[in-house]
N, CA, C and O atoms as a GROMACS GRO file, in nm:
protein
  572
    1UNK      N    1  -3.596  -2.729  -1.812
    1UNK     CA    2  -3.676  -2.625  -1.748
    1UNK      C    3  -3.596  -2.495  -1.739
    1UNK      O    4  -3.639  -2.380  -1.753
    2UNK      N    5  -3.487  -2.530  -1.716
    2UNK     CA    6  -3.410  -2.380  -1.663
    2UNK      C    7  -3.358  -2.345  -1.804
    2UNK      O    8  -3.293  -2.240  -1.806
    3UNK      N    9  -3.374  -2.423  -1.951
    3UNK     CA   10  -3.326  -2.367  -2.072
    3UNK      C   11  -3.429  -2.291  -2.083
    3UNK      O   12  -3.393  -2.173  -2.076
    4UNK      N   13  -3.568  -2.304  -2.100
    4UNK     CA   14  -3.682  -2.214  -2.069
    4UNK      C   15  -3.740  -2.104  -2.046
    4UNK      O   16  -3.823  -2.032  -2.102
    5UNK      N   17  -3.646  -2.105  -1.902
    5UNK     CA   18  -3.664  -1.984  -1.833
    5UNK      C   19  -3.545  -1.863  -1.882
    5UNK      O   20  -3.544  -1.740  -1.886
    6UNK      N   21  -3.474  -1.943  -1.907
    6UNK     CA   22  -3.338  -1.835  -1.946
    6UNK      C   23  -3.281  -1.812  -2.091
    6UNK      O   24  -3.180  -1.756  -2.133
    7UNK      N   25  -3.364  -1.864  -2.138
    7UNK     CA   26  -3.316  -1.882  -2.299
    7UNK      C   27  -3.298  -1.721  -2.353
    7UNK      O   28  -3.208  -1.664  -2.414
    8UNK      N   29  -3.482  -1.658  -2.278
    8UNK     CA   30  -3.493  -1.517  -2.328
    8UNK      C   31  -3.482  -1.414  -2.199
    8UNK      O   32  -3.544  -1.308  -2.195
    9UNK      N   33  -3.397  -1.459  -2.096
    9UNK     CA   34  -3.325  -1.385  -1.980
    9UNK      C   35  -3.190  -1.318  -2.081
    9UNK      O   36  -3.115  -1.394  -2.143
   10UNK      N   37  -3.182  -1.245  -2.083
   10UNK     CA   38  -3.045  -1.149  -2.104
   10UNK      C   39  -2.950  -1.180  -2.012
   10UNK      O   40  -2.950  -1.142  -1.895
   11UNK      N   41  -2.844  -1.269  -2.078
   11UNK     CA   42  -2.735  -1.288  -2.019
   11UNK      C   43  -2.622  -1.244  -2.089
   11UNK      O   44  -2.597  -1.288  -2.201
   12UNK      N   45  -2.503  -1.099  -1.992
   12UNK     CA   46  -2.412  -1.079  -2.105
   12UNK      C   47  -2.297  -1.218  -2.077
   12UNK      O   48  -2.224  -1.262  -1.989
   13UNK      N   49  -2.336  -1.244  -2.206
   13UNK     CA   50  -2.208  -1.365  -2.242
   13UNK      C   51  -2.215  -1.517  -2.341
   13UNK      O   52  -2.297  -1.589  -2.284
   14UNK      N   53  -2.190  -1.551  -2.398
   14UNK     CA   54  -2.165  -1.575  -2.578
   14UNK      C   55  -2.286  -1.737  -2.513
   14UNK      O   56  -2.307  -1.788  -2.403
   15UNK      N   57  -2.327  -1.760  -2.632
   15UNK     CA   58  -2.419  -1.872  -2.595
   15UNK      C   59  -2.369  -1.994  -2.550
   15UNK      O   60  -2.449  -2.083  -2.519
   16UNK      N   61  -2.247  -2.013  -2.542
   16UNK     CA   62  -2.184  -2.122  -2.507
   16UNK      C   63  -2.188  -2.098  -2.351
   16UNK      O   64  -2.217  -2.203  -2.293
   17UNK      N   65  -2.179  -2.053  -2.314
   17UNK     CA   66  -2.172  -2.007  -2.171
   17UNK      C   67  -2.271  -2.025  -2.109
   17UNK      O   68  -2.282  -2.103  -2.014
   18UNK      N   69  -2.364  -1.950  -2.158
   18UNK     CA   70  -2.526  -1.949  -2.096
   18UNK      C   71  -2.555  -2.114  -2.121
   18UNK      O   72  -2.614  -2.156  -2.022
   19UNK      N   73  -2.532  -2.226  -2.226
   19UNK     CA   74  -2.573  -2.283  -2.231
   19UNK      C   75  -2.516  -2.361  -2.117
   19UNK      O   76  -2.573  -2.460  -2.070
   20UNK      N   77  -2.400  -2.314  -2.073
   20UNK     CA   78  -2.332  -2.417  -1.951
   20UNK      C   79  -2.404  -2.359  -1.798
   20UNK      O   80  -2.387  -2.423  -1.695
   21UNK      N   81  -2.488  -2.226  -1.801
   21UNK     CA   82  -2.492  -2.179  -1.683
   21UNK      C   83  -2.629  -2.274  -1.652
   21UNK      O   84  -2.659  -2.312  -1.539
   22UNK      N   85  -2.713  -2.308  -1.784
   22UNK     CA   86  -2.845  -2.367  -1.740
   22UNK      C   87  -2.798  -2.512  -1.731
   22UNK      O   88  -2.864  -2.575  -1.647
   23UNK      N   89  -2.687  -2.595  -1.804
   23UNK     CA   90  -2.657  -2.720  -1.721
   23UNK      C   91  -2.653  -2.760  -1.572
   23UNK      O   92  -2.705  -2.848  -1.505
   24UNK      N   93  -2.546  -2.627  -1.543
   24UNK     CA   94  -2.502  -2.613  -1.450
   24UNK      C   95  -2.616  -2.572  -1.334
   24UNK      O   96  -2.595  -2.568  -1.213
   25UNK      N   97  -2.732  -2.545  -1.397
   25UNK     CA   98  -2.836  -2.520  -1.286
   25UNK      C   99  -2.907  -2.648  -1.270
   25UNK      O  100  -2.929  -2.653  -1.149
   26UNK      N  101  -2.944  -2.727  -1.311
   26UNK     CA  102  -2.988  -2.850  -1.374
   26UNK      C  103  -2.936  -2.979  -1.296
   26UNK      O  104  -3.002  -3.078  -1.265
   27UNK      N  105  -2.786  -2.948  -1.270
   27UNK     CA  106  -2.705  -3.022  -1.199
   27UNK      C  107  -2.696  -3.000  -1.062
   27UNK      O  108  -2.685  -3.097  -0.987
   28UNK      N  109  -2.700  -2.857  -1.006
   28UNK     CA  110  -2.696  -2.832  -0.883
   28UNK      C  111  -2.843  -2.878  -0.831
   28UNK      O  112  -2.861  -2.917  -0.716
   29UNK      N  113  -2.960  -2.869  -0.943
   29UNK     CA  114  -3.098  -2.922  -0.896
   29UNK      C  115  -3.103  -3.054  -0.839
   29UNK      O  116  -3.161  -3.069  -0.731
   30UNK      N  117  -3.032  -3.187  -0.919
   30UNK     CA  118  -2.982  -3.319  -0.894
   30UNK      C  119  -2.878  -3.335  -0.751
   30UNK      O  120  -2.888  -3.410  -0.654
   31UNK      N  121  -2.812  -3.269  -0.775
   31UNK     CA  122  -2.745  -3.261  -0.630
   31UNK      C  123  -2.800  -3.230  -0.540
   31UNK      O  124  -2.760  -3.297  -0.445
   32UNK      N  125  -2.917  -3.124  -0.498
   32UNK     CA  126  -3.022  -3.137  -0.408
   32UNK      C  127  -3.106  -3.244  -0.411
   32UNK      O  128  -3.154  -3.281  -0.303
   33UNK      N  129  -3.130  -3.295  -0.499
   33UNK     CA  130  -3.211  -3.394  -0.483
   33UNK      C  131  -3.146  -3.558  -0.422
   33UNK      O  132  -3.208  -3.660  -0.396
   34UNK      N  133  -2.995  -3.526  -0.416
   34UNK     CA  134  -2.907  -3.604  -0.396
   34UNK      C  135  -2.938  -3.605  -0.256
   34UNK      O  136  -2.994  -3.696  -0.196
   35UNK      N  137  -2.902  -3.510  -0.215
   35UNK     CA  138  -2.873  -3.454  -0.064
   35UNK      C  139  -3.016  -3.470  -0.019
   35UNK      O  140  -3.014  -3.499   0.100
   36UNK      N  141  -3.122  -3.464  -0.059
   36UNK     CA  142  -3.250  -3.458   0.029
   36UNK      C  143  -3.274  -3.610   0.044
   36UNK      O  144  -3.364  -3.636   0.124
   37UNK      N  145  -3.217  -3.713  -0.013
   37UNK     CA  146  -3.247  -3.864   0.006
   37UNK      C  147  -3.097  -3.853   0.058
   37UNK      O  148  -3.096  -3.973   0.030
   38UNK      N  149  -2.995  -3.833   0.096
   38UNK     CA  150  -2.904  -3.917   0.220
   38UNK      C  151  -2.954  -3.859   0.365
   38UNK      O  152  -2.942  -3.920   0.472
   39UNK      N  153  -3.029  -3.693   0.343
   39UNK     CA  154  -3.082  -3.635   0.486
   39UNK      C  155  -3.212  -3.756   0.484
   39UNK      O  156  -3.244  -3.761   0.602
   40UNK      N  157  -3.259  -3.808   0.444
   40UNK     CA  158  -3.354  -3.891   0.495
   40UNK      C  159  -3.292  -4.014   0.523
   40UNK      O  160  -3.345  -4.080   0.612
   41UNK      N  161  -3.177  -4.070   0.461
   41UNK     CA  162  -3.161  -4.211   0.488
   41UNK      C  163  -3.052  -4.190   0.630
   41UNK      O  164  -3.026  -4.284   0.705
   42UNK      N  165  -2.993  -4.043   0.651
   42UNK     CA  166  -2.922  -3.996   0.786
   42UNK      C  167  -3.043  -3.998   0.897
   42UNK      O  168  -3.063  -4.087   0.979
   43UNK      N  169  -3.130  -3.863   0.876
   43UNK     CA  170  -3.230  -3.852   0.963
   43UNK      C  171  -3.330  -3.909   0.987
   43UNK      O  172  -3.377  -3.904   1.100
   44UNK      N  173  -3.399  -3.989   0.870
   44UNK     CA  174  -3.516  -4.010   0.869
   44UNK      C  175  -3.635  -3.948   0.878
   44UNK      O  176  -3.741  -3.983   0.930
   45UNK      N  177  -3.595  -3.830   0.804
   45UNK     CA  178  -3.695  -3.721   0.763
   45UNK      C  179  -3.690  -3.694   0.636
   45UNK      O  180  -3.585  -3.702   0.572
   46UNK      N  181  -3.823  -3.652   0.577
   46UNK     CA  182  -3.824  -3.631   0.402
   46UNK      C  183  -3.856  -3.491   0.404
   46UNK      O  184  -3.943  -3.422   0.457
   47UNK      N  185  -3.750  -3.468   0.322
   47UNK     CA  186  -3.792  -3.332   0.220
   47UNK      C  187  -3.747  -3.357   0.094
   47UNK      O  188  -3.664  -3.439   0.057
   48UNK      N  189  -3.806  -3.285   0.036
   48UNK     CA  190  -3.825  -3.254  -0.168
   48UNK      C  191  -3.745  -3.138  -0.198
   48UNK      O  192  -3.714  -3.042  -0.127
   49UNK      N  193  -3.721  -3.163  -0.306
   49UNK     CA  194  -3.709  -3.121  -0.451
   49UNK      C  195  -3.818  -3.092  -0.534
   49UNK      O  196  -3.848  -3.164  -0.629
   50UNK      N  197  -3.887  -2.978  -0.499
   50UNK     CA  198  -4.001  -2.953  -0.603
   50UNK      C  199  -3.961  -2.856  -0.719
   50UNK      O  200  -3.869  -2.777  -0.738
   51UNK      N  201  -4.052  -2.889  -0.777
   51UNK     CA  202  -4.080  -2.786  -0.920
   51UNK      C  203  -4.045  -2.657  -0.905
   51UNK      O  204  -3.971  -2.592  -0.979
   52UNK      N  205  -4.114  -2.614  -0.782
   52UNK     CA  206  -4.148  -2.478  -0.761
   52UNK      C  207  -3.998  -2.447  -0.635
   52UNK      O  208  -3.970  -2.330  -0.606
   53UNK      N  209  -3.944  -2.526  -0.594
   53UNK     CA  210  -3.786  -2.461  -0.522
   53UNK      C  211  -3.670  -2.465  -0.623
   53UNK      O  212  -3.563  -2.404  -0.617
   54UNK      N  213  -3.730  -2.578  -0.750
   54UNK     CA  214  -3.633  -2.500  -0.876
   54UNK      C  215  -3.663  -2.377  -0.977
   54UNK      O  216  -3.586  -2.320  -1.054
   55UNK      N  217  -3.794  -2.357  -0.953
   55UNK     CA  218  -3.833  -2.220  -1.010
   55UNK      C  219  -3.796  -2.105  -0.939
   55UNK      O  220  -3.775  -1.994  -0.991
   56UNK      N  221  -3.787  -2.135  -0.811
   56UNK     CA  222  -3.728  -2.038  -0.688
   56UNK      C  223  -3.597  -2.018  -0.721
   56UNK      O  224  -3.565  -1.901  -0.743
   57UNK      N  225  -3.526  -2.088  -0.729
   57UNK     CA  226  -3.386  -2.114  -0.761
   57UNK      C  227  -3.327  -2.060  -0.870
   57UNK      O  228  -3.212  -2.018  -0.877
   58UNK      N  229  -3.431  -2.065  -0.977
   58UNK     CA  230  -3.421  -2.007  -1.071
   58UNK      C  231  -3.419  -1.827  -1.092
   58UNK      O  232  -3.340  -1.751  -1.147
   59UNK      N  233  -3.526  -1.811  -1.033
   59UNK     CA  234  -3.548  -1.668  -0.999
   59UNK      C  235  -3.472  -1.593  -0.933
   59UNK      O  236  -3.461  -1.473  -0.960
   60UNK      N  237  -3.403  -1.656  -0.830
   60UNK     CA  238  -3.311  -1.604  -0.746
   60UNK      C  239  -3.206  -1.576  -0.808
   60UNK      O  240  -3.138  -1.475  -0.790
   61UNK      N  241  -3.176  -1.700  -0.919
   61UNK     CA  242  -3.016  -1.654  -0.982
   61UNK      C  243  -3.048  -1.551  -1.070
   61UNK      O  244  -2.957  -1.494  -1.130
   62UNK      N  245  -3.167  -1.519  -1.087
   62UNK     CA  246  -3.212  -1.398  -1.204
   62UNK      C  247  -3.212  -1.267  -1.101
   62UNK      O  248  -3.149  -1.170  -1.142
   63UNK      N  249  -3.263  -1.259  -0.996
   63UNK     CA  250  -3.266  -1.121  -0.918
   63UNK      C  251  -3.151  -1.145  -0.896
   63UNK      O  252  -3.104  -1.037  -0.862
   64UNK      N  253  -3.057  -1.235  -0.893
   64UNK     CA  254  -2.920  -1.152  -0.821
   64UNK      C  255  -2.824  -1.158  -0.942
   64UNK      O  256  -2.710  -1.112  -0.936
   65UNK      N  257  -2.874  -1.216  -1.049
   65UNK     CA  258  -2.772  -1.148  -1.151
   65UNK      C  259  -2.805  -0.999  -1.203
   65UNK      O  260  -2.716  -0.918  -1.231
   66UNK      N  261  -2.939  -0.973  -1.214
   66UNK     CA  262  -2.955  -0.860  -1.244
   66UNK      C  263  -2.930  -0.771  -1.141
   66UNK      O  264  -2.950  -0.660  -1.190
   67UNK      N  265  -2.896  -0.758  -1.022
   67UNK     CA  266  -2.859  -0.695  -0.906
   67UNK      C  267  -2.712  -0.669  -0.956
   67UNK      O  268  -2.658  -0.558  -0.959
   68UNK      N  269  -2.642  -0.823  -1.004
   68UNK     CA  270  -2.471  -0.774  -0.980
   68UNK      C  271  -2.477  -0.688  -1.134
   68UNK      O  272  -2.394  -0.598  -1.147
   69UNK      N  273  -2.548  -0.707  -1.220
   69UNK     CA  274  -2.543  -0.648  -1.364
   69UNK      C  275  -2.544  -0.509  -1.351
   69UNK      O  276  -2.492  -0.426  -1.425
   70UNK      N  277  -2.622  -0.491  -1.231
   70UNK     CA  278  -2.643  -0.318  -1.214
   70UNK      C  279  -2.507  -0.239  -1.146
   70UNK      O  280  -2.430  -0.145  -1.167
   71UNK      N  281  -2.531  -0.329  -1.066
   71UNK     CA  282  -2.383  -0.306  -0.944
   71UNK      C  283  -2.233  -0.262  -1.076
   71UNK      O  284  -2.159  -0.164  -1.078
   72UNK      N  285  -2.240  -0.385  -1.168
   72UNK     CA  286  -2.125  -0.392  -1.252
   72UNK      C  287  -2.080  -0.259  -1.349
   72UNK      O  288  -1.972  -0.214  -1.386
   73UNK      N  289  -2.278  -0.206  -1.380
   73UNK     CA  290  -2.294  -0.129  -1.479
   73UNK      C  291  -2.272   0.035  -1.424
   73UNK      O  292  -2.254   0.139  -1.487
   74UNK      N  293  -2.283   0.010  -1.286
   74UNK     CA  294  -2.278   0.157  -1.236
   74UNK      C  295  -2.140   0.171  -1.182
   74UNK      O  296  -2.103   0.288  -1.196
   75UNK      N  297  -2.030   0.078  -1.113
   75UNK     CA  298  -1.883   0.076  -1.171
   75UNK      C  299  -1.818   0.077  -1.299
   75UNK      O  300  -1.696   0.092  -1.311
   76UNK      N  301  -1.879   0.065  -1.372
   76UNK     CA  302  -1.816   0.077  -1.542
   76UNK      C  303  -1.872   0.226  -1.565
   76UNK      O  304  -1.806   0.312  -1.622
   77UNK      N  305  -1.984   0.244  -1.520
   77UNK     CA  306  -2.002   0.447  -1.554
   77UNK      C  307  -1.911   0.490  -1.451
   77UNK      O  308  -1.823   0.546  -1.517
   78UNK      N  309  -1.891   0.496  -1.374
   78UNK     CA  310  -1.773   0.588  -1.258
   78UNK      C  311  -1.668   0.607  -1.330
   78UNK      O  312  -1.641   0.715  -1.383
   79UNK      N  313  -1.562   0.450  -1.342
   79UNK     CA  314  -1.486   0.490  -1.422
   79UNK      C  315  -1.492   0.496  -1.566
   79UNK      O  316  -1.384   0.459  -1.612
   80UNK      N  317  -1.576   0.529  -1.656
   80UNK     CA  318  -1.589   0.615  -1.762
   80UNK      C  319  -1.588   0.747  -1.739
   80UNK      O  320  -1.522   0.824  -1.808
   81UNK      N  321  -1.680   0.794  -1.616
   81UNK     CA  322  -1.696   0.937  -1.615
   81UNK      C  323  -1.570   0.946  -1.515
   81UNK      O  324  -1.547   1.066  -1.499
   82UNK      N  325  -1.493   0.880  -1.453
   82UNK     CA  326  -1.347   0.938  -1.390
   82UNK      C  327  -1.210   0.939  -1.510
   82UNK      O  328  -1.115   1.017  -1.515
   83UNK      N  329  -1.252   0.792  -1.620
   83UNK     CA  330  -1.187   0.865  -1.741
   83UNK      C  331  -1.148   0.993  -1.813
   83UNK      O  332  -1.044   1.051  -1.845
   84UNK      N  333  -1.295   1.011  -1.824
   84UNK     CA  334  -1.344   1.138  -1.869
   84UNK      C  335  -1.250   1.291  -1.855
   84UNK      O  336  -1.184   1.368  -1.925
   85UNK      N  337  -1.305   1.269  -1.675
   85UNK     CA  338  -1.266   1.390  -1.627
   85UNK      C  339  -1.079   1.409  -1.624
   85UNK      O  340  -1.019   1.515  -1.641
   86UNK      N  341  -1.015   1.271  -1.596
   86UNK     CA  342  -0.887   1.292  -1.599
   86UNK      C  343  -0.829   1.315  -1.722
   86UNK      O  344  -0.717   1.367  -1.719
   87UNK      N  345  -0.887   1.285  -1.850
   87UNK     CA  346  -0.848   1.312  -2.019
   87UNK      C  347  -0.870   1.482  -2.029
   87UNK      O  348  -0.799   1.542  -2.110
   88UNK      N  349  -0.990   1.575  -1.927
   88UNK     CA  350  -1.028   1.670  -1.907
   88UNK      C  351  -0.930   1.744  -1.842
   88UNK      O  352  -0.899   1.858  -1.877
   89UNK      N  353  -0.859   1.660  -1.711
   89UNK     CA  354  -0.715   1.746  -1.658
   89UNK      C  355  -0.632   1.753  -1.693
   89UNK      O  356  -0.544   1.826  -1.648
   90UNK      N  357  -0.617   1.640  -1.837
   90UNK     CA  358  -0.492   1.623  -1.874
   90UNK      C  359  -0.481   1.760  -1.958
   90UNK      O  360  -0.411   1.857  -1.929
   91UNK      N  361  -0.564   1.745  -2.066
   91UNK     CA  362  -0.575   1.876  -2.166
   91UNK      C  363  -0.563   2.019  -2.075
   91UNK      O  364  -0.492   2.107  -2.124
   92UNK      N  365  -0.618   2.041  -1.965
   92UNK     CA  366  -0.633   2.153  -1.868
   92UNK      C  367  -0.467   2.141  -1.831
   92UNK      O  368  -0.400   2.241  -1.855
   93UNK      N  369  -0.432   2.079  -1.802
   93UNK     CA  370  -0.272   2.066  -1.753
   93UNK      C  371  -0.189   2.157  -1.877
   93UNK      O  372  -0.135   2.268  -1.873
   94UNK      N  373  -0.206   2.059  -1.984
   94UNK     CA  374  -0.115   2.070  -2.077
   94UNK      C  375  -0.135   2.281  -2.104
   94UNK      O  376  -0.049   2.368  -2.117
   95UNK      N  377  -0.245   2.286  -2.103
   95UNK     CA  378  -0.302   2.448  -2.147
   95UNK      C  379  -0.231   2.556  -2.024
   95UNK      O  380  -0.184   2.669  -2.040
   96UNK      N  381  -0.242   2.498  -1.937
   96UNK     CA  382  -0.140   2.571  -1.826
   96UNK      C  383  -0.023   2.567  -1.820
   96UNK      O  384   0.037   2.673  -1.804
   97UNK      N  385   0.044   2.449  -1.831
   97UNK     CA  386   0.191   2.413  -1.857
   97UNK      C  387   0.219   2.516  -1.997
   97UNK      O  388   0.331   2.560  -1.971
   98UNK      N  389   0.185   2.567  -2.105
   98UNK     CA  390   0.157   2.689  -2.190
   98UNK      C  391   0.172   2.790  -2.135
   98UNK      O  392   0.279   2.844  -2.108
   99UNK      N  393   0.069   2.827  -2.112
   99UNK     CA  394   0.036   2.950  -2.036
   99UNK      C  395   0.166   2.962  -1.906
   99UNK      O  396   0.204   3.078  -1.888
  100UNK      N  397   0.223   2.875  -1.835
  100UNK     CA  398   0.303   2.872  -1.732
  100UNK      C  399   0.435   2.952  -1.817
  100UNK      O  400   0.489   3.059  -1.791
  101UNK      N  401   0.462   2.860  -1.922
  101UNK     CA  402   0.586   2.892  -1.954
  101UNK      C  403   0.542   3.045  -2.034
  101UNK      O  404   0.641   3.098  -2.085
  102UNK      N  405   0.459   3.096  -2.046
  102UNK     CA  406   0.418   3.226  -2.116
  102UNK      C  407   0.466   3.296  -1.987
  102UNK      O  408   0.578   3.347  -1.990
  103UNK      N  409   0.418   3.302  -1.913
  103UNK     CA  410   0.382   3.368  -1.778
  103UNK      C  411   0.563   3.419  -1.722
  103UNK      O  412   0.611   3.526  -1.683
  104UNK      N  413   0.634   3.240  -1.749
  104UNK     CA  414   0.775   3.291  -1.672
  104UNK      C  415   0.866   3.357  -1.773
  104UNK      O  416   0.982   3.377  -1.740
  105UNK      N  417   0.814   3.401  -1.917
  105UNK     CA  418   0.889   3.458  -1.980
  105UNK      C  419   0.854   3.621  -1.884
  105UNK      O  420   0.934   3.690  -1.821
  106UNK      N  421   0.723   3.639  -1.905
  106UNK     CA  422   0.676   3.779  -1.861
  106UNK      C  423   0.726   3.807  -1.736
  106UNK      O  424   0.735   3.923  -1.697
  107UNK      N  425   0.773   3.676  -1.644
  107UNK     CA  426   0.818   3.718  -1.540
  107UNK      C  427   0.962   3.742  -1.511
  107UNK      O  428   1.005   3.814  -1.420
  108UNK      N  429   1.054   3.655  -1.623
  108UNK     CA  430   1.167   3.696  -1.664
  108UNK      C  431   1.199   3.839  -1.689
  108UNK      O  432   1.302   3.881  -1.636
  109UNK      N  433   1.103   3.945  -1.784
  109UNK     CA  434   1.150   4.046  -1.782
  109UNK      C  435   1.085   4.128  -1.711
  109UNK      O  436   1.093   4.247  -1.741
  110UNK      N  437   1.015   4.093  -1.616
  110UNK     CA  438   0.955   4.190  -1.527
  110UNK      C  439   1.035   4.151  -1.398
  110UNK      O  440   1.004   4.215  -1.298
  111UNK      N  441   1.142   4.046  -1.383
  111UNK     CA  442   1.232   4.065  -1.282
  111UNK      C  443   1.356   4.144  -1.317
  111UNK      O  444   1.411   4.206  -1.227
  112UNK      N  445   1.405   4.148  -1.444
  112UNK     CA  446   1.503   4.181  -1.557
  112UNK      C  447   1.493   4.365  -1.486
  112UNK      O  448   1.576   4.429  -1.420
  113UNK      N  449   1.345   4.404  -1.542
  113UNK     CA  450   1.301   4.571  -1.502
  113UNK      C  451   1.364   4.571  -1.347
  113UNK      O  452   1.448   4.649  -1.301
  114UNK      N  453   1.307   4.475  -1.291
  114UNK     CA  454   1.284   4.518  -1.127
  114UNK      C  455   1.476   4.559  -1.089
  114UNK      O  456   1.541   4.657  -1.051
  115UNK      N  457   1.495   4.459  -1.116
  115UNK     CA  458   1.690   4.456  -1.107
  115UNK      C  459   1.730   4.572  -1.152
  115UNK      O  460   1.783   4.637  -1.061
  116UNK      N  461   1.728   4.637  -1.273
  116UNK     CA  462   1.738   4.772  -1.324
  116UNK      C  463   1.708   4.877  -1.211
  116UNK      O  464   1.794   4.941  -1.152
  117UNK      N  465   1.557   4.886  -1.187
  117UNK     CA  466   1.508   4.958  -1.113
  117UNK      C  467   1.572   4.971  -0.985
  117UNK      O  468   1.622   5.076  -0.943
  118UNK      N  469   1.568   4.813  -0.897
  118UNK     CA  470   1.689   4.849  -0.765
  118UNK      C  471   1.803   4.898  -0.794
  118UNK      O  472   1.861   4.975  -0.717
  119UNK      N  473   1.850   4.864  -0.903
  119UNK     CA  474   2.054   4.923  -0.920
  119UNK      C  475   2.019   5.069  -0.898
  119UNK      O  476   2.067   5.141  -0.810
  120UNK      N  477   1.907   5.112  -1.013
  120UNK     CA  478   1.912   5.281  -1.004
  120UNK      C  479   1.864   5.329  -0.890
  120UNK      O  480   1.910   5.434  -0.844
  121UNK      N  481   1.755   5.253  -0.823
  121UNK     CA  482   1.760   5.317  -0.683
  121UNK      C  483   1.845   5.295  -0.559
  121UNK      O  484   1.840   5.355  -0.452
  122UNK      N  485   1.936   5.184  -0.602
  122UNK     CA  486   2.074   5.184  -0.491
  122UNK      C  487   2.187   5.288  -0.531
  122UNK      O  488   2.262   5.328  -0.442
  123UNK      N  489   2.202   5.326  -0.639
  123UNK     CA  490   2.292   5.412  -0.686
  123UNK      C  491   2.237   5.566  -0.643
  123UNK      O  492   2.331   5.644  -0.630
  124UNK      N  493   2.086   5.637  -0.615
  124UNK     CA  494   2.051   5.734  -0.603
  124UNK      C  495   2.051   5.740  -0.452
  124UNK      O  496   2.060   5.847  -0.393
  125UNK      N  497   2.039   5.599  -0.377
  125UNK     CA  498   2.059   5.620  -0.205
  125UNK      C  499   2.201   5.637  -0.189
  125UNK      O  500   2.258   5.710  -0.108
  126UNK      N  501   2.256   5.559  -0.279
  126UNK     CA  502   2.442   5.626  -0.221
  126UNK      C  503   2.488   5.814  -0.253
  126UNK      O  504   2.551   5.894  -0.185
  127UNK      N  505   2.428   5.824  -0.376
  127UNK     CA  506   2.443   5.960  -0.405
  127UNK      C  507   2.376   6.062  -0.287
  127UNK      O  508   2.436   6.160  -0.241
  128UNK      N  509   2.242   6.018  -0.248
  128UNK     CA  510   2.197   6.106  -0.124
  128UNK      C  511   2.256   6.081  -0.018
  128UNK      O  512   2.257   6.169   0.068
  129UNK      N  513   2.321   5.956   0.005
  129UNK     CA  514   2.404   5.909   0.140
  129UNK      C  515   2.531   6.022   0.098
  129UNK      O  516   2.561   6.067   0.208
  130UNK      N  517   2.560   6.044   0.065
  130UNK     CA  518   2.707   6.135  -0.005
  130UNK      C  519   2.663   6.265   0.006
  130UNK      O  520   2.752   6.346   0.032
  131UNK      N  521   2.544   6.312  -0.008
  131UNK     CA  522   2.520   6.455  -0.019
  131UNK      C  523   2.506   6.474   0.164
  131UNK      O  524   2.563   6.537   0.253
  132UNK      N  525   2.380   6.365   0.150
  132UNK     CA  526   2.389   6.390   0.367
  132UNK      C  527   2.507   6.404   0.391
  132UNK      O  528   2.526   6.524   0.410
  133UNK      N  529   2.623   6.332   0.405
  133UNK     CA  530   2.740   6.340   0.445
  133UNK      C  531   2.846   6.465   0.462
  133UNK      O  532   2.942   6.484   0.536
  134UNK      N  533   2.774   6.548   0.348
  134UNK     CA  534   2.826   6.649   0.325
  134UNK      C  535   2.765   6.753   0.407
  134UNK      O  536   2.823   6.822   0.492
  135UNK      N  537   2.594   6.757   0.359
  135UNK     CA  538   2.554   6.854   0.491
  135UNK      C  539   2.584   6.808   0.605
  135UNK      O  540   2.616   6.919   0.648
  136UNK      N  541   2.604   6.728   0.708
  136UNK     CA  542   2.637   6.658   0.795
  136UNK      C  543   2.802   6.738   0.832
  136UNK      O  544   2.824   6.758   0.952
  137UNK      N  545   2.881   6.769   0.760
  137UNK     CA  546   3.021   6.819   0.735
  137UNK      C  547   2.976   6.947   0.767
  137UNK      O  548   3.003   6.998   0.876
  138UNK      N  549   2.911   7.003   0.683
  138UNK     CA  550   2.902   7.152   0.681
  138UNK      C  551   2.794   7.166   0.796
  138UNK      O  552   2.790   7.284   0.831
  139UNK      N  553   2.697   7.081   0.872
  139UNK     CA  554   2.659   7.140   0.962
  139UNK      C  555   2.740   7.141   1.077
  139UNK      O  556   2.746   7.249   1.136
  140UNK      N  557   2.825   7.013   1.140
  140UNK     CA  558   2.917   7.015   1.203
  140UNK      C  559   3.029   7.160   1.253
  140UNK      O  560   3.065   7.210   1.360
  141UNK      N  561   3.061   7.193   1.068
  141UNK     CA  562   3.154   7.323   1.083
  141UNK      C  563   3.051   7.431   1.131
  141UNK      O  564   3.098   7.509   1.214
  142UNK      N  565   2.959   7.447   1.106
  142UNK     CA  566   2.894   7.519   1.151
  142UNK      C  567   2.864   7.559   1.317
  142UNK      O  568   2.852   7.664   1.380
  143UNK      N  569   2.859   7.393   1.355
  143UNK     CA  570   2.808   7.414   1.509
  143UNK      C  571   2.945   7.480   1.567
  143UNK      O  572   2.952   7.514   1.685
   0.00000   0.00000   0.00000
């Protein structure tokens, strides 16, 4: 019965497998049926094993495989699309790490200028420090 039902159920996984999952349903059916004759020869109450609580049974393992199939399929897109995006930072990295080392050449000689620029303007504050000094002299003689 349960080869039946599942033969043309989409199961991912090689036919050897599937053929063990419908044994394996087949068997757990017998084992209920095990268990519903020692609860009667314990309790002395009957319940069954019908047709229709292995068709139930059946169905159930179908809504909740297709439940975990989805579950599985929408963790396998995340990390594809988190693949994605990190193969995306990597290349973005690498293009900056470029551009970085472009950048500290330009900043190499635009500190190179700046150094120039302070020497000549520390050398033109000592020269005016030297001239003050002088008016400073000559206003002195003056006062």
């Amino acid at each position: 019965v349960a080869q039946h039902f599942l033969i043309s159920y989409h199961i991912e996984c090689t036919d050897e497998v599937k053929q063990s999952v419908v044994n394996t349903m087949g068997t757990f059916q017998d084992i209920v049926a095990e268990k519903c004759t020692e609860y009667f020869e314990r309790y002395r109450r009957r319940t069954f094993v019908t047709p229709k609580s292995y068709l139930s049974f059946i169905g159930g393992y179908k809504a909740i495989y297709k439940e975990k199939f989805a579950s599985v399929g929408s963790l396998s897109e995340r990390i594809r699309t988190g693949l994605a995006k990190l193969m995306e930072a990597e290349v973005s990295v690498n293009q900056l790490s470029k551009e970085l080392v472009m950048k500290e050449k330009d900043l190499a000689i635009a500190s190179k200028k700046a150094d120039e620029v302070l020497l000549e303007v520390t050398m033109k504050a000592q020269a005016a420090e030297k001239v003050k000094m002088q008016v400073q002299k000559v206003k002195d003689k003056a006062q």
